[in-house]
C-alpha atoms as one frame of an Amber mdcrd trajectory, in Angstrom:
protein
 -58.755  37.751 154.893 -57.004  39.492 151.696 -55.427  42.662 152.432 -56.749
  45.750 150.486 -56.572  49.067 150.853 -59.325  50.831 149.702 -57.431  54.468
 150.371 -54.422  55.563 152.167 -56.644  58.116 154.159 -59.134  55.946 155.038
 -59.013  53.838 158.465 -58.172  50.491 158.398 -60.784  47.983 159.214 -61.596
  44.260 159.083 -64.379  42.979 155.953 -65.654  39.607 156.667 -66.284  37.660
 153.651 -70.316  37.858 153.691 -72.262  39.712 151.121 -73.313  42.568 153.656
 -69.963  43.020 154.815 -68.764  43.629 151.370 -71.444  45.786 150.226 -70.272
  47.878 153.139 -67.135  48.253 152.169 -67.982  48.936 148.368 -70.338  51.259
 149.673 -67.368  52.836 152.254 -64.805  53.313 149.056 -67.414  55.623 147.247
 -68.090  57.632 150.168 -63.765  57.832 150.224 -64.156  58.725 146.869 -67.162
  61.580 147.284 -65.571  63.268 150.087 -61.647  63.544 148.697 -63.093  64.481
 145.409 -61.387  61.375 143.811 -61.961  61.034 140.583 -59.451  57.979 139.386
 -58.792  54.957 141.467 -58.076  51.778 141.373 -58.463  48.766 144.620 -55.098
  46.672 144.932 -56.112  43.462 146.772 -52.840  40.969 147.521 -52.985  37.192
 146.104 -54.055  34.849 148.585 -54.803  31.524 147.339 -58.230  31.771 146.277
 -59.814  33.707 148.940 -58.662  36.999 147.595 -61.050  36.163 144.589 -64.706
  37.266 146.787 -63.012  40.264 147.434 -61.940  40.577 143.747 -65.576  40.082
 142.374 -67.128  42.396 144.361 -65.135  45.353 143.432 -65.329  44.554 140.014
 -68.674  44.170 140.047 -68.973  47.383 141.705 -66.968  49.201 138.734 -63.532
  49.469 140.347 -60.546  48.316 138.779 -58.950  45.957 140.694 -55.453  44.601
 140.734 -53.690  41.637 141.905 -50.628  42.355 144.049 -47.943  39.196 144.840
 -47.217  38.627 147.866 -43.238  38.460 146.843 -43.817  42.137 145.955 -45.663
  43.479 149.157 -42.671  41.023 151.126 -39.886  43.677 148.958 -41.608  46.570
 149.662 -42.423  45.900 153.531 -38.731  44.613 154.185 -36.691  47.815 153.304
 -38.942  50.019 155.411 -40.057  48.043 158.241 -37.443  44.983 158.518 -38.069
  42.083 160.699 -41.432  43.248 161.386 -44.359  41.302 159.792 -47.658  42.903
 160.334 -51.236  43.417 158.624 -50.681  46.868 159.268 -46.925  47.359 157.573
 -48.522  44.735 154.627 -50.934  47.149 154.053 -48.544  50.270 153.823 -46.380
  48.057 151.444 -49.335  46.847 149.456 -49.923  50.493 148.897 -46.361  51.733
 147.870 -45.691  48.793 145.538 -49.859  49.603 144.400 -48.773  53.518 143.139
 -44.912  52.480 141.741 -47.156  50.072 139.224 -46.670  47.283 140.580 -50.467
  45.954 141.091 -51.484  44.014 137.833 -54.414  43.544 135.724 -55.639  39.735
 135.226 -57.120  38.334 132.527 -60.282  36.524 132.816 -62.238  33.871 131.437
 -65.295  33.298 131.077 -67.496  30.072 132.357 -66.311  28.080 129.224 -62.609
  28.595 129.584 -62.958  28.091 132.951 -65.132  24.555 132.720 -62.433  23.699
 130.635 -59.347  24.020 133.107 -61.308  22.877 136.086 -61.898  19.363 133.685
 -59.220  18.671 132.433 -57.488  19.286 135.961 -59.915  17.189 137.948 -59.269
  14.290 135.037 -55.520  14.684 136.089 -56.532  14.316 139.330 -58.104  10.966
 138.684 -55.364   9.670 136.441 -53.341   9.920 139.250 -55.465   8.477 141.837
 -55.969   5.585 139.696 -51.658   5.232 138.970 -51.593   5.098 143.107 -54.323
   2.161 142.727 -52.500   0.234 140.343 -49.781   0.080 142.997 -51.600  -0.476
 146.025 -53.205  -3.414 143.857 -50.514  -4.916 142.572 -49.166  -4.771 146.087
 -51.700  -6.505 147.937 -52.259  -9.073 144.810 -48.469  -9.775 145.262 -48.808
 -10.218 148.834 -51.725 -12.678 148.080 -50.646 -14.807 145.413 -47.266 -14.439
 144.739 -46.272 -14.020 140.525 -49.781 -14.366 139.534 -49.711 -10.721 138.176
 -46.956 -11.788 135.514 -49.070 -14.320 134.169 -50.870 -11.494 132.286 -49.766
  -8.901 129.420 -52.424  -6.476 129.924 -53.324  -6.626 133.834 -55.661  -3.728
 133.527 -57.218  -3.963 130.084 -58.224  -7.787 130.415 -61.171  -8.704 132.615
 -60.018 -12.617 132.881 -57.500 -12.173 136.033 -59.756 -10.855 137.796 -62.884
 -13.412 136.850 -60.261 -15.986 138.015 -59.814 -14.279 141.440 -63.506 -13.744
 142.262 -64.265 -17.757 141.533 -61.053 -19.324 142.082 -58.982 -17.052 145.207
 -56.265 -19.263 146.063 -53.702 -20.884 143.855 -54.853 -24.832 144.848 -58.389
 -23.896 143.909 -56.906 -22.771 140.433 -54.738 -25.912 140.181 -57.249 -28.116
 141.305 -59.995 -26.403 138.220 -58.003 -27.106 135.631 -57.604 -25.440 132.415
 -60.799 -27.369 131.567 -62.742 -26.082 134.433 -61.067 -22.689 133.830 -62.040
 -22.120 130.393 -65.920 -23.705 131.231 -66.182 -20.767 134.069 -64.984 -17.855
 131.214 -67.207 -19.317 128.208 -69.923 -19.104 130.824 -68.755 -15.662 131.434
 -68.927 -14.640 127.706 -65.347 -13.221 128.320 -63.200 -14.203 125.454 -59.960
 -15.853 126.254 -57.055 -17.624 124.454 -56.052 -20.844 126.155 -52.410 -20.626
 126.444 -53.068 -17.860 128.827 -55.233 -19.793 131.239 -52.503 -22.628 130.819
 -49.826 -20.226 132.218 -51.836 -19.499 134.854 -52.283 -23.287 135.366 -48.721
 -23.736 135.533 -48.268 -21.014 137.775 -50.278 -22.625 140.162 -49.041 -25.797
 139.837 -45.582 -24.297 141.511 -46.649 -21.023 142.949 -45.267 -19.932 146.572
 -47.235 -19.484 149.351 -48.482 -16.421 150.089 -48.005 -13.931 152.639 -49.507
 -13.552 156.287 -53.452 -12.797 155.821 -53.526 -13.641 152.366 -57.404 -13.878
 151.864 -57.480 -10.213 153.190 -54.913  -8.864 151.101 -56.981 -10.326 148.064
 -59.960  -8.784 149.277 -58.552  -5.225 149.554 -56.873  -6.046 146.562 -60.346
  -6.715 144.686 -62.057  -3.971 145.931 -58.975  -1.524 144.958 -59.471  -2.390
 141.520 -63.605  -2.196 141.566 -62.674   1.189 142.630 -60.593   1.738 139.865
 -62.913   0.641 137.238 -65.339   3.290 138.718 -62.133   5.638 138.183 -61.612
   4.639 134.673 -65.487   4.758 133.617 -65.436   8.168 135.129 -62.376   9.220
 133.363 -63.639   8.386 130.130 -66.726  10.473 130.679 -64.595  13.115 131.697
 -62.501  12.684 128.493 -65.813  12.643 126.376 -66.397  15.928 128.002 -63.401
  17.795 127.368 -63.338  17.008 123.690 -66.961  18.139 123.543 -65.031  21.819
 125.176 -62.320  21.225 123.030 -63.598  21.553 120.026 -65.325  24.390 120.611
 -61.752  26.359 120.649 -59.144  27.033 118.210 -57.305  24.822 119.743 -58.645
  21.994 118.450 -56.386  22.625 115.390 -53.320  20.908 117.503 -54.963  17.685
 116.523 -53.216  17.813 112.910 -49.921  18.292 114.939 -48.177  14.302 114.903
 -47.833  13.073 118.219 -50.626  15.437 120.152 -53.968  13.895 120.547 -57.296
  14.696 122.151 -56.292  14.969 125.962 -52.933  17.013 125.586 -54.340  19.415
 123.427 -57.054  20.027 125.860 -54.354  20.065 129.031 -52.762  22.826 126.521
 -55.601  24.933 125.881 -56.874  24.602 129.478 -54.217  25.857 131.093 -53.228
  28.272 128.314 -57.201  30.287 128.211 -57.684  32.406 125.262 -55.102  32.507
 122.779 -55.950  36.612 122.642 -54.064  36.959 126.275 -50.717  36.017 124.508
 -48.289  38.022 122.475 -45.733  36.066 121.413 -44.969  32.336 121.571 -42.471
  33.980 124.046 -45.186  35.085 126.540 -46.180  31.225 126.849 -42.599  30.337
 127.441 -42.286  33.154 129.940 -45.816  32.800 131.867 -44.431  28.343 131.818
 -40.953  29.387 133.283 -39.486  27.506 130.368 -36.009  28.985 131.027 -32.900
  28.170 133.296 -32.447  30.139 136.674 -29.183  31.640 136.517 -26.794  33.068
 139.530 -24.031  35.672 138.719 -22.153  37.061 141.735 -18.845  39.061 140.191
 -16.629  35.788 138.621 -19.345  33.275 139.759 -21.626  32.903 136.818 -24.287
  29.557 136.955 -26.153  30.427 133.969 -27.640  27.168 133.161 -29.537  26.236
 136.716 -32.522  24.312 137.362 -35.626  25.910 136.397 -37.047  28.696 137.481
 -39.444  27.969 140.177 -42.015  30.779 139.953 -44.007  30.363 137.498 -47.366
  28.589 136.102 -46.943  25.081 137.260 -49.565  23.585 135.561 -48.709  25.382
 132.312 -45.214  24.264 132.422 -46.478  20.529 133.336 -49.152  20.635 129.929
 -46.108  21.399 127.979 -43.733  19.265 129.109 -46.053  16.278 129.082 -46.766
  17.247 125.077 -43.189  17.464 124.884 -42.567  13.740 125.963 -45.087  12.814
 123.729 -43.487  14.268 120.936 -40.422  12.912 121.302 -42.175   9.408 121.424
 -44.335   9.946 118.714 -43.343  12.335 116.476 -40.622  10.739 114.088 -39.050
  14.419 113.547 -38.558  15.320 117.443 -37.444  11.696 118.157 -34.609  11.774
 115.674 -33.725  15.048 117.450 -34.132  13.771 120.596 -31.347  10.951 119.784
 -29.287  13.236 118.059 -29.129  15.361 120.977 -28.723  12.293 123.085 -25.561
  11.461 121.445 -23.371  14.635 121.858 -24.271  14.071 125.688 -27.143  16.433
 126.247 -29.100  16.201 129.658 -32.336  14.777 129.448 -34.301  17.259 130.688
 -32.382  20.003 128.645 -34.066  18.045 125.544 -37.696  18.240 127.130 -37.423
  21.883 127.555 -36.042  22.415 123.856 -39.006  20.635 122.308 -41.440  22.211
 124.707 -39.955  25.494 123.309 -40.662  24.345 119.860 -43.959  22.976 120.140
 -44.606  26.511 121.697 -43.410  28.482 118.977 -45.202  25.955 116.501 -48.598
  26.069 118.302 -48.754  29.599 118.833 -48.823  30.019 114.737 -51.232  27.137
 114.781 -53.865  28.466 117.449 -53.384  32.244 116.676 -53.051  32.243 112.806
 -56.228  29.881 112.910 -54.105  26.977 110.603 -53.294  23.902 110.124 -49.678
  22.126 111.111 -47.246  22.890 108.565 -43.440  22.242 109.119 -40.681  21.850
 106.941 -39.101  18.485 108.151 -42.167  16.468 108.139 -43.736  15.903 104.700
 -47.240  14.725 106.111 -49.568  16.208 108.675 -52.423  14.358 110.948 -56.042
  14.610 109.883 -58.160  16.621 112.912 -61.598  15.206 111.580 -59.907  11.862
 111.799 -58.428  12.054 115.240 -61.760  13.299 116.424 -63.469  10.118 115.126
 -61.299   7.551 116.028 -61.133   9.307 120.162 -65.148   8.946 120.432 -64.878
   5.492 118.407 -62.626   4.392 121.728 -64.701   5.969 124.124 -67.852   4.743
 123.107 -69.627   8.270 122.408 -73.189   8.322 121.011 -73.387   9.266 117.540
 -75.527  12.514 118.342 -72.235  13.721 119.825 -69.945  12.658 117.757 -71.941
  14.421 114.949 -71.771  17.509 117.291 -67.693  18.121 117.793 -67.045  17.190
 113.970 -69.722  19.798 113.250 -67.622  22.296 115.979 -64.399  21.309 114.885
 -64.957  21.877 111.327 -65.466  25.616 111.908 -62.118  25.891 113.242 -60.572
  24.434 110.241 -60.139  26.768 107.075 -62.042  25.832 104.014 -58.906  25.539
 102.300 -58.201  22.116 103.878 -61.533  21.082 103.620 -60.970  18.333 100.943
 -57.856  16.929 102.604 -59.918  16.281 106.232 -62.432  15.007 104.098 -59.970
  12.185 102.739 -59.551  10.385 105.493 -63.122  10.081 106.427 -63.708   8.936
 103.144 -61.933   5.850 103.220 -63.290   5.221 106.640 -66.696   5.175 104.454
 -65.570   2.987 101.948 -64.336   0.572 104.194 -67.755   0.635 106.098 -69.911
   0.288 102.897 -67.849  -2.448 101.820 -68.324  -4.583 104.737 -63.945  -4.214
 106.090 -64.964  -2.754 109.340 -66.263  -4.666 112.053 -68.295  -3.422 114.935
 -71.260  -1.093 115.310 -71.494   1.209 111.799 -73.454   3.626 113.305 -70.754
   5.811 112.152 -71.700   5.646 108.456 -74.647   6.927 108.453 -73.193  10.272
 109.734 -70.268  10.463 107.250 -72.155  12.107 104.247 -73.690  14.870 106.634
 -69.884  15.640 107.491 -69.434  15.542 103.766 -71.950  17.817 103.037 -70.737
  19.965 105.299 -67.089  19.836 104.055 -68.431  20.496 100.447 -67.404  16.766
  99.134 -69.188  14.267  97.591 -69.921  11.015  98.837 -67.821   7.903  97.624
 -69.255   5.257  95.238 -68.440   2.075  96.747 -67.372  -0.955  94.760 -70.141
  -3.924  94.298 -69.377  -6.829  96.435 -70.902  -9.466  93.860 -72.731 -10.855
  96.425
């Protein structure tokens, strides 16, 4: 149960978490306050996980303002008086002193869309690991099963043809015994499209492949229904992603998309951990809420200023910008020359992460809070959001209804002023659609002039064919 104290007077009892119980207690603090005559207040409730947060509703519901206490600071103010003794009662008298020296804080909230938004984009995260564990608990038992038939394939995960080969042929004598004849019969049947060279190597492969390991037809069972499990993973992943940029896009945030090197998911990561862009200062308060500084240890000549990390902070902050970060430095020709620069006079690694997370924090706080577009000195050419946002669904396979839906919500976001540069971009897309250079379901032209007319641009006149 959270420890509160509704009033240092008042005698200490236990509130079960049930709505009755709580509206005793609410109802028990305004009595407090009626007979002492109280006319200021406030209830300071200590952090427990998540099950300080009924108790934190309720009050503020009921029109107290409540606080959020660390436990760290009830554990500083318990120890001088009461050392070596750890009780609810002495937590509640230090709750109380550190409560009146000021050091009970106000939290920010969100509200149901900010919140959809983290719980997303962490539960996607959640996923994206569960399905890196699969990958090696697949490759794993496959290995154990047929020996070097993984590296036969490029793309293990993206092509659908090991797998076909597994289901009808599971051992490598019933692959060398097909034939690439057979082989290629049993995938045209399929309608998967192959090239032959590939089922060839994995013709070859059989022709000399070890035996595999104890229990092999098990292991390739497990091994197949690992990676149905995964596909179930991966659809539901890119619903989730669909999702998020549907949020997205309904935030300022959705300007980091001109930044090079951020696309659809960080941003999202960003602005779900981040919340309201209102709730920060400076670029510095993102820094300092991430724990994007070095822990330092100074004891009279002994002076470590450059330590790991701190390690109190906003985990999943940090992690969102530090993940950009990489990114950056992979993508983004400006941070990847720094990157090797810094490289070459002997700089740590991770010292270079944290100095383009700092950057990209000081960059996107201008973007996000001065509602504008990526601008930096060093790079001559930004990315186009409209653009980014089209080409994401175009992967994920979103209907056009909501496609048309986050362009609409993203363009509000953008200022007018860049209006006709978004709209460049798109309008080649058209061009290349009208003139027959784009292959694949062109659904997407016939929502490209209402995105124009919304952008205040004309449509393109495309060149005649001559057919």
């Amino acid at each position: 149960m959270p420890k509160s104290g509704p009033s240092i007077s008042s005698p200490i009892f236990t509130v079960e978490h049930t709505r009755p119980a709580l509206d005793g207690a609410v109802a028990h603090l305004r009595r407090a306050f009626e007979q002492h005559q109280l006319r200021d207040g406030l209830v300071a409730i200590e952090r427990t996980g998540r099950y300080h947060r009924v108790v934190q509703r309720t009050f503020a519901a009921a029109g107290f303002e409540t606080r959020i206490l660390h436990p760290f600071v009830t554990k500083q103010y318990r120890q001088p008086v009461d050392p070596g003794n750890k009780t609810d009662d002495a937590d509640l008298a230090a709750i109380h002193r550190a409560t009146v020296t000021g050091c009970a804080l106000l939290e920010a909230t969100r509200d149901e869309a900010w919140t959809t938004l983290q719980l997303l984009i962490r539960h996607r995260r959640d996923l994206v690991c569960k399905g890196a564990a699969l990958n090696c608990q697949i490759r794993d038992h496959l290995e154990a099963a047929l020996p070097g038939y993984a590296a036969c394939f490029d793309k293990l995960w993206d092509s659908v043809i090991p797998w076909h080969l597994l289901r009808h042929y599971p051992t490598a004598t019933q692959i060398r015994e097909a034939g690439v004849t057979t082989l290629c019969h049993s995938l045209r049947q399929a309608d998967i499209r192959f090239q032959q060279r590939t089922i060839q190597t994995v013709v070859d492969w059989a022709e000399q492949a070890a035996p595999g390991d104890i229990a092999a037809g098990q292991h390739l069972r497990i091994a197949l229904a690992l990676y149905e499990d995964r596909q179930r993973k991966t659809q539901e992943i890119k619903a989730l992603e669909r999702d998020i940029a549907g949020r997205l896009v309904q935030t300022p945030y959705v300007l980091l998309l001109s930044f090079p090197g951020i696309n659809v998911v960080s941003a999202a990561d960003f602005a779900g951990e981040m919340g309201p862009i209102e709730h920060y200062l400076n670029a510095k308060s993102i820094t300092g809420r991430a724990g994007l500084r070095p822990s330092r240890y100074q004891s009279d000549q002994v002076d470590k200023a450059n330590g790991p990390l701190v390690r109190c902070c906003n985990h999943a902050l940090r992690a969102a910008i530090l993940t950009i970060a990489d990114n950056l430095i992979v993508c983004n020709h400006h941070f990847n020359v720094l990157a090797t620069q810094w490289a070459a006079q002997g700089k740590d690694p991770r010292h270079t992460r944290v100095k383009v997370g700092l950057r990209f924090c000081r960059i996107g706080f201008q973007m996000v809070a001065g509602r504008q577009v990526f601008r930096h000195p060093c790079i001559q050419d930004r990315h186009y959001i409209l653009e980014k946002l089209t080409a994401f669904h175009r992967e994920h396979d979103t209907g056009m209804v909501e496609v048309l839906r986050d362009l609409h919500a993203a363009i509000r976001h953008v200022p007018p002023r860049e209006y006709a540069a978004e709209a460049k971009p798109l309008q080649d897309e058209y061009r290349r659609i009208q003139d027959g250079r784009r292959r694949g379901p062109q659904l997407l032209g016939n929502i490209l002039p209402i995105v124009f007319a919304r952008l205040g641009v004309g449509l393109v006149s495309s060149n005649e064919s001559g057919e």
